[in-house]
TIRO-2110 file (N, C-alpha, C; in Angstrom, 1 decimal):
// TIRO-2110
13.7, -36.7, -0.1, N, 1, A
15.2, -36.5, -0.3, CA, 1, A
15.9, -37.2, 0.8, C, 1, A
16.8, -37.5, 0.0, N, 2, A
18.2, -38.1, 1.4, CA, 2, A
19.2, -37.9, 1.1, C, 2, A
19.5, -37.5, 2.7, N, 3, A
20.9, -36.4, 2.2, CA, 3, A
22.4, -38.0, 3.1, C, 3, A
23.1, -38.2, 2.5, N, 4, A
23.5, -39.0, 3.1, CA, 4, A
25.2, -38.6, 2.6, C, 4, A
25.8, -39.5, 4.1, N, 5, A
27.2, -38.9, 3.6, CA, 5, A
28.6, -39.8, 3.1, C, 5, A
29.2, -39.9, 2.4, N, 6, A
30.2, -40.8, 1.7, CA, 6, A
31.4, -40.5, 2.9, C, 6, A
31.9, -40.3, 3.3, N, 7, A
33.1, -40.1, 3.9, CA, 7, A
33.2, -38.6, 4.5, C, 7, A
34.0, -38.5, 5.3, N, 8, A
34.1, -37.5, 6.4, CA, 8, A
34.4, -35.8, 5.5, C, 8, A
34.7, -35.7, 4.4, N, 9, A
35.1, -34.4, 3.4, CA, 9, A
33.7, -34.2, 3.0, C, 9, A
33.2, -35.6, 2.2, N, 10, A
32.3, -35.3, 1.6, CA, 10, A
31.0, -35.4, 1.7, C, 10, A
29.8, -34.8, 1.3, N, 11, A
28.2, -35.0, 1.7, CA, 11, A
27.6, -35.4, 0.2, C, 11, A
27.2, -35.9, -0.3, N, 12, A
26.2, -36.7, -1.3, CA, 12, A
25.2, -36.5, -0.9, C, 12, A
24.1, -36.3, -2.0, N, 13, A
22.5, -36.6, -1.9, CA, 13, A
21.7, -36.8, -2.7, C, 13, A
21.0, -37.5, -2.3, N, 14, A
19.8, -38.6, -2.9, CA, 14, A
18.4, -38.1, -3.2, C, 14, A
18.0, -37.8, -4.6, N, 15, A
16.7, -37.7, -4.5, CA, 15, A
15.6, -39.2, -5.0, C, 15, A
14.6, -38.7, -4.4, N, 16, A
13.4, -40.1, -5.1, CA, 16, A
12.3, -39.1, -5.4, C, 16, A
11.9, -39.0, -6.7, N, 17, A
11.0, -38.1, -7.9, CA, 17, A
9.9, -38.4, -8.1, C, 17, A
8.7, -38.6, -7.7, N, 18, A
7.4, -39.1, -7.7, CA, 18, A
6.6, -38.4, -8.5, C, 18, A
6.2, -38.4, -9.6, N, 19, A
5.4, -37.7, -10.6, CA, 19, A
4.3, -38.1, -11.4, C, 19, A
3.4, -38.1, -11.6, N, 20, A
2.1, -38.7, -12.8, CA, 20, A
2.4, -40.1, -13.1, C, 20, A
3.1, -40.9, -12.2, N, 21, A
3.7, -42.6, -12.1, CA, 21, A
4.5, -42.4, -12.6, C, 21, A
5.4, -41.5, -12.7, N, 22, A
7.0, -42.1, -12.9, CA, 22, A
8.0, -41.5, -12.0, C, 22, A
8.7, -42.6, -11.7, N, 23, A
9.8, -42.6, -10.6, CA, 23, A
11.3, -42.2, -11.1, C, 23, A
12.1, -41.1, -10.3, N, 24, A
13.0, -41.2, -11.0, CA, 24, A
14.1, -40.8, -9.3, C, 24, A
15.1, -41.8, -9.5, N, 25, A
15.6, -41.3, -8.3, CA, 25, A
17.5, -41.1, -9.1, C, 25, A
18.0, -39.7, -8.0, N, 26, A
19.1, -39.2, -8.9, CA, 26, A
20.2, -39.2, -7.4, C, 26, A
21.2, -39.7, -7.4, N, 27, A
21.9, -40.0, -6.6, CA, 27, A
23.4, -39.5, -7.2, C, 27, A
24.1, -38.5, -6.4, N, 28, A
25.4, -38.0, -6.8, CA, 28, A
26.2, -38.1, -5.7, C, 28, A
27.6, -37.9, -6.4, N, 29, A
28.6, -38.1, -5.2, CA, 29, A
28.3, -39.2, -3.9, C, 29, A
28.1, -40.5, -4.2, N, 30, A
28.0, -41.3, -3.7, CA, 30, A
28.6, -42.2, -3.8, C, 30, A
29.2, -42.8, -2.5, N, 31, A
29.9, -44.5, -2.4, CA, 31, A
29.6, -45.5, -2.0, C, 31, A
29.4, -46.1, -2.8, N, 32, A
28.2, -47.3, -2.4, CA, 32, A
29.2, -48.1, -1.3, C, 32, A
30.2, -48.2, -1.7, N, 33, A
31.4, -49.3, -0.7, CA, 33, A
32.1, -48.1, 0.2, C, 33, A
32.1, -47.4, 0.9, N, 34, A
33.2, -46.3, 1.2, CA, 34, A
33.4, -46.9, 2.4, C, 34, A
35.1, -46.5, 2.7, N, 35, A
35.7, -46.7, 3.8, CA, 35, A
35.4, -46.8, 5.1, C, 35, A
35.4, -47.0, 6.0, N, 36, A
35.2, -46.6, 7.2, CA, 36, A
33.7, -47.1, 7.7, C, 36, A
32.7, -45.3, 8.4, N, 37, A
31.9, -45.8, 8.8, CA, 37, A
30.8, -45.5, 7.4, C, 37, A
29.8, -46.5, 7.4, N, 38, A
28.6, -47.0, 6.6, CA, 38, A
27.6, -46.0, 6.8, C, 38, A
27.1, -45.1, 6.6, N, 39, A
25.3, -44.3, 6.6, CA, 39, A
24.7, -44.4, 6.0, C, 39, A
25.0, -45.4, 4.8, N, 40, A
23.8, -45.6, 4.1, CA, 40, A
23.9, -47.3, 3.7, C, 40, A
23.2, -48.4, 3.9, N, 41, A
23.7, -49.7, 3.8, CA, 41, A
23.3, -49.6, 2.2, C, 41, A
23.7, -51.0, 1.4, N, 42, A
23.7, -51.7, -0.1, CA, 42, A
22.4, -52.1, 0.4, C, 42, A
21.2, -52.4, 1.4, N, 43, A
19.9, -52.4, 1.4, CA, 43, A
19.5, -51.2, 1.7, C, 43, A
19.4, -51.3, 1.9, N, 44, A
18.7, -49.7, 2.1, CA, 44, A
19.2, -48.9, 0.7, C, 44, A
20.1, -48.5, 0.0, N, 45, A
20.0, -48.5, -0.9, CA, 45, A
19.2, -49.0, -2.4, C, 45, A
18.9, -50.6, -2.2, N, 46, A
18.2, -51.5, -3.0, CA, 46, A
16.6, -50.5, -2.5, C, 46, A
16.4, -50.3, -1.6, N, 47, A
15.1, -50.1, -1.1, CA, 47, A
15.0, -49.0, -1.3, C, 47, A
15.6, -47.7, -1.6, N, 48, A
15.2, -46.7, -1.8, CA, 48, A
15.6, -46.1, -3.4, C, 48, A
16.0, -47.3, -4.0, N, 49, A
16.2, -47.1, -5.8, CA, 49, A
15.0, -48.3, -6.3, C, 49, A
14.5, -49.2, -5.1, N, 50, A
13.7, -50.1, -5.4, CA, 50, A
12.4, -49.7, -6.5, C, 50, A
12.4, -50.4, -8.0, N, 51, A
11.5, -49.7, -8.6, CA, 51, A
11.1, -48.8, -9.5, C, 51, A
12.2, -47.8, -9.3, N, 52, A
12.2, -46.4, -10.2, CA, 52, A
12.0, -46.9, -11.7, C, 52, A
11.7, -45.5, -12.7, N, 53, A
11.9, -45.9, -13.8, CA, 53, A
13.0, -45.6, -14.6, C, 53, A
13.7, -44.8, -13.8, N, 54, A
14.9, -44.2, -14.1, CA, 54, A
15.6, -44.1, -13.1, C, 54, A
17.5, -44.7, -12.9, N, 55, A
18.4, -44.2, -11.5, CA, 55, A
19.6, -43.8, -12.4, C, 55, A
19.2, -42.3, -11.9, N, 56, A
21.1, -41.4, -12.3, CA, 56, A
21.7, -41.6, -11.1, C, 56, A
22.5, -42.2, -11.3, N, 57, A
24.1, -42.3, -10.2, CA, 57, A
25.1, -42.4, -11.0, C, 57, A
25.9, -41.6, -10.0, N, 58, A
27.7, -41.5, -9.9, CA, 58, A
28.0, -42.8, -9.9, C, 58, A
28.4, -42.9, -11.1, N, 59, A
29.6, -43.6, -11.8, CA, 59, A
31.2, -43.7, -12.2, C, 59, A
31.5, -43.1, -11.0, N, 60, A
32.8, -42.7, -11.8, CA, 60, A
34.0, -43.4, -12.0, C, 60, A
34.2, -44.3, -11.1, N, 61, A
35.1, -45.2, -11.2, CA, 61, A
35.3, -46.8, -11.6, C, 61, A
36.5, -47.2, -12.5, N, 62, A
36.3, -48.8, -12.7, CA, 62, A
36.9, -49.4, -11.9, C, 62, A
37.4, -50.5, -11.5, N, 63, A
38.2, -51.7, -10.7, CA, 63, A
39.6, -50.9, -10.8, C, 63, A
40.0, -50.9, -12.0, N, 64, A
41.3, -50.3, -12.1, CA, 64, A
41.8, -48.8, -11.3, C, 64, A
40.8, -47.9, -10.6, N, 65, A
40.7, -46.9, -10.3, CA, 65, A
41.3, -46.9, -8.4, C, 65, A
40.8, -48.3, -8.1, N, 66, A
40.7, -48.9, -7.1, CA, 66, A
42.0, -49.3, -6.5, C, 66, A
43.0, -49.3, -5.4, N, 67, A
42.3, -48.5, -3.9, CA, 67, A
42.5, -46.9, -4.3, C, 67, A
43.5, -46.7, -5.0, N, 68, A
43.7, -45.5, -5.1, CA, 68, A
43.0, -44.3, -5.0, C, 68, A
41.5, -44.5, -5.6, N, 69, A
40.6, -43.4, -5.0, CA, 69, A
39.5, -43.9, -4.1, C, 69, A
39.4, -44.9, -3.8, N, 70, A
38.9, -45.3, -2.5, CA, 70, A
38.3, -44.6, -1.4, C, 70, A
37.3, -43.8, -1.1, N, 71, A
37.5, -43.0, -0.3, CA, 71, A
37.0, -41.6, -0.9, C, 71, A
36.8, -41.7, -2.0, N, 72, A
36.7, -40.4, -3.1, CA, 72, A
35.2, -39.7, -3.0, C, 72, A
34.2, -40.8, -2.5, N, 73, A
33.3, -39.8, -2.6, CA, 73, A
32.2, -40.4, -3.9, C, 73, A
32.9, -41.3, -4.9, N, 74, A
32.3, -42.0, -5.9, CA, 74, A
32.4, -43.7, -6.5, C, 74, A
31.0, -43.7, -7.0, N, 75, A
30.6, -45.6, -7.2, CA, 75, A
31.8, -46.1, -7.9, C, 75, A
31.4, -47.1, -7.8, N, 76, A
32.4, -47.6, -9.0, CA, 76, A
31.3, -47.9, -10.4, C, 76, A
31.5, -48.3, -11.3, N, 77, A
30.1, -48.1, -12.5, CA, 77, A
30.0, -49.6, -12.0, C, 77, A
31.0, -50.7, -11.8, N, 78, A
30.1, -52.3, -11.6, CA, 78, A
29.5, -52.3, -10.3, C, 78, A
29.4, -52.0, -9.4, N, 79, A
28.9, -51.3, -8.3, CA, 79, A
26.7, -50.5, -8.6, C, 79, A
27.3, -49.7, -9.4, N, 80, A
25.7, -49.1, -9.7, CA, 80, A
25.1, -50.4, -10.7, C, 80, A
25.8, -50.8, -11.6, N, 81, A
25.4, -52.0, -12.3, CA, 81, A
24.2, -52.8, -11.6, C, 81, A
25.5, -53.1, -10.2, N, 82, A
24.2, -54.5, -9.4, CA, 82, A
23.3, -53.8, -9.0, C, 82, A
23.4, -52.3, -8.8, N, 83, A
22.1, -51.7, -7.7, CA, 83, A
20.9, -51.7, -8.3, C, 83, A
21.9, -51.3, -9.9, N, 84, A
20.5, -51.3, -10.9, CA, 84, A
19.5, -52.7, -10.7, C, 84, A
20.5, -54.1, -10.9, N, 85, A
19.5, -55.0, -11.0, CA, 85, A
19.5, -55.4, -10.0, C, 85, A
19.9, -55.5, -8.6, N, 86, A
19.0, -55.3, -7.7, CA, 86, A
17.9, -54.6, -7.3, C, 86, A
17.6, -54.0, -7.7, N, 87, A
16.6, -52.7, -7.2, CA, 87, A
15.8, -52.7, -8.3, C, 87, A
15.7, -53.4, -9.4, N, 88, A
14.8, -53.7, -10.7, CA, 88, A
14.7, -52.3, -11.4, C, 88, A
15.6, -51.8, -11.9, N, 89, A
15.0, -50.1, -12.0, CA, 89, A
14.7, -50.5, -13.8, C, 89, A
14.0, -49.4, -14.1, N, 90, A
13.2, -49.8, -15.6, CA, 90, A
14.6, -49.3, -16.7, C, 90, A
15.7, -48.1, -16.2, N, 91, A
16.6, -47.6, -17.0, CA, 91, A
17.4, -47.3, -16.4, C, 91, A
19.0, -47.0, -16.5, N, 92, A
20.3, -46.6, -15.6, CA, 92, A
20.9, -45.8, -16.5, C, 92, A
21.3, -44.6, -16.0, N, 93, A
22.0, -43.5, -16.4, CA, 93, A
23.2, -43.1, -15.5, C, 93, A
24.3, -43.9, -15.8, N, 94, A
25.4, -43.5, -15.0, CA, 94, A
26.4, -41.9, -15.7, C, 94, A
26.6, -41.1, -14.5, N, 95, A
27.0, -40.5, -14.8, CA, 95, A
28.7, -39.4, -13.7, C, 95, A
29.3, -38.8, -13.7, N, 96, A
30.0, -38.1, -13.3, CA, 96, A
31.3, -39.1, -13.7, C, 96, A
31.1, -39.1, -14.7, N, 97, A
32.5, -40.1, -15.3, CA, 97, A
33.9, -39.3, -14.8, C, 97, A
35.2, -39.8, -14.7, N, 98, A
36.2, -39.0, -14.6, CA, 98, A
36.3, -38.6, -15.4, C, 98, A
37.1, -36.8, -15.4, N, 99, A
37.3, -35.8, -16.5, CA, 99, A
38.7, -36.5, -17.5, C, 99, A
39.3, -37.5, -16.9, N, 100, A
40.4, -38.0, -17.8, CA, 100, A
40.2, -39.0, -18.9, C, 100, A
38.9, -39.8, -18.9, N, 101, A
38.5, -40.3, -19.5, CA, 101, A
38.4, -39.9, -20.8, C, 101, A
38.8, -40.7, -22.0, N, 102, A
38.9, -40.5, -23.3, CA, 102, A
37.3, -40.7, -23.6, C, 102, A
36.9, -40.2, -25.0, N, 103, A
36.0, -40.4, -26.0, CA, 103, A
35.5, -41.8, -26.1, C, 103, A
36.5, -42.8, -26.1, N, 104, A
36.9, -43.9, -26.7, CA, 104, A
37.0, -44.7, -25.4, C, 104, A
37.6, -44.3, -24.3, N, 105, A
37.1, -45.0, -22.9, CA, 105, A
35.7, -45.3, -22.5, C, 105, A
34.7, -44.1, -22.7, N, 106, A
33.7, -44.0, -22.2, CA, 106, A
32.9, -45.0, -23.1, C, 106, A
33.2, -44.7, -24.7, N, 107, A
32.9, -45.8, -25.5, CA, 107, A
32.8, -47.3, -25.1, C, 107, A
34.0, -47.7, -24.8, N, 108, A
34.3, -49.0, -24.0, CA, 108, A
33.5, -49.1, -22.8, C, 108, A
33.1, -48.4, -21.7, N, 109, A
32.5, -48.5, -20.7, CA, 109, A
31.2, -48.9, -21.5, C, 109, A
30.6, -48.1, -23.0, N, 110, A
29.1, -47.9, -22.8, CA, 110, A
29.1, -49.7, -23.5, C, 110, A
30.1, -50.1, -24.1, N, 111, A
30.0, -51.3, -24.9, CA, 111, A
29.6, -52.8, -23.3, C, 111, A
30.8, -52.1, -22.7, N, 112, A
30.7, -53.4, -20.9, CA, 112, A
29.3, -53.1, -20.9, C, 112, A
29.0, -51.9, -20.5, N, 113, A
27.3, -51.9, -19.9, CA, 113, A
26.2, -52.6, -21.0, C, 113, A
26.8, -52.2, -22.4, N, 114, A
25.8, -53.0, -22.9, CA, 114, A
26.0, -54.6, -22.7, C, 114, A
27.0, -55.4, -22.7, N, 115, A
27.2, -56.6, -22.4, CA, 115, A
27.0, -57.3, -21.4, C, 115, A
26.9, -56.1, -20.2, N, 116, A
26.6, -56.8, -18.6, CA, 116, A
25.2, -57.2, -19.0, C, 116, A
24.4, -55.6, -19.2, N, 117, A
22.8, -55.3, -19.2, CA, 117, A
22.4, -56.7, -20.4, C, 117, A
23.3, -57.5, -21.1, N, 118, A
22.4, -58.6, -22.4, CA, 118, A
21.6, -59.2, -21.7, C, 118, A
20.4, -59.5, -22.2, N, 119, A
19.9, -60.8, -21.6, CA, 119, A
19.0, -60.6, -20.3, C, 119, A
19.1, -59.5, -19.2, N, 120, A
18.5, -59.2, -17.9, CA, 120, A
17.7, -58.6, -18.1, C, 120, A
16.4, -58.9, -17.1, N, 121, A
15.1, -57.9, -17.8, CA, 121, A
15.1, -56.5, -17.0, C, 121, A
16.3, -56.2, -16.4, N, 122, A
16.3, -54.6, -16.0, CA, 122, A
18.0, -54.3, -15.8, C, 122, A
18.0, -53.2, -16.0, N, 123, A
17.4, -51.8, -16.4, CA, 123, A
17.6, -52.1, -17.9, C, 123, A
17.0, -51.4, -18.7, N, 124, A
16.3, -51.5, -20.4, CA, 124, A
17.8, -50.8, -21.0, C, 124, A
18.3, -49.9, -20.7, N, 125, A
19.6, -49.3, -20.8, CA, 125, A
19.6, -48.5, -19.9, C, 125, A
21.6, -48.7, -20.3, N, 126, A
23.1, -47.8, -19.5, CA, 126, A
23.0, -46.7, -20.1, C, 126, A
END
């Protein structure tokens, strides 16, 4: 486990799940880019999602969300995107969407991730 912190309010933590060969690592309340100071680098990150067969991370925010929550405590989803294919993970399960998100938003999110994910040989699905 890694307990790591996003910004000065908030604490996020990281598990990595080692079971009968399958890896599954679940990462919440995390900001991959956050403000200030850094405790967890975008390698070090690659290296400790490096692999899995499954990464649940916080997803909550898009470009448009940006600077305004900045600082919040959560990824952006194009953000977990690259970690995913950096880090070659077998599947990506983004999750802690904002509560204002429509039916029909999230829809649109799952259509991008299918259109980012075309073509690349990881993660197999968003």
């Amino acid at each position: 486990m890694w307990r790591v912190s996003d910004c000065e309010e908030l604490v996020g933590v990281a598990h990595r799940i080692e079971e009968d060969g399958v890896i599954v690592a679940y990462v919440t309340d995390n900001e991959l880019e956050p403000p200030g100071k850094v405790n967890t680098s975008y390698d070090e990150w690659v290296a400790f999602c490096s692999g899995v067969d499954v990464l649940i991370h916080d997803a909550q925010y898009t470009e448009a969300d940006m600077p305004h929550k900045h600082g919040w405590g959560h990824s952006l989803m194009s953000q977990v995107r690259k970690l995913a294919i950096d880090a070659e993970v077998g599947s990506l399960v983004m999750f802690h969407h904002d509560p204002d998100r429509s039916d029909v938003q999230l829809d649109e999110i799952q259509r991008e991730n299918d259109s980012f994910f075309k073509g690349k040989s990881s993660p197999a699905r968003s």
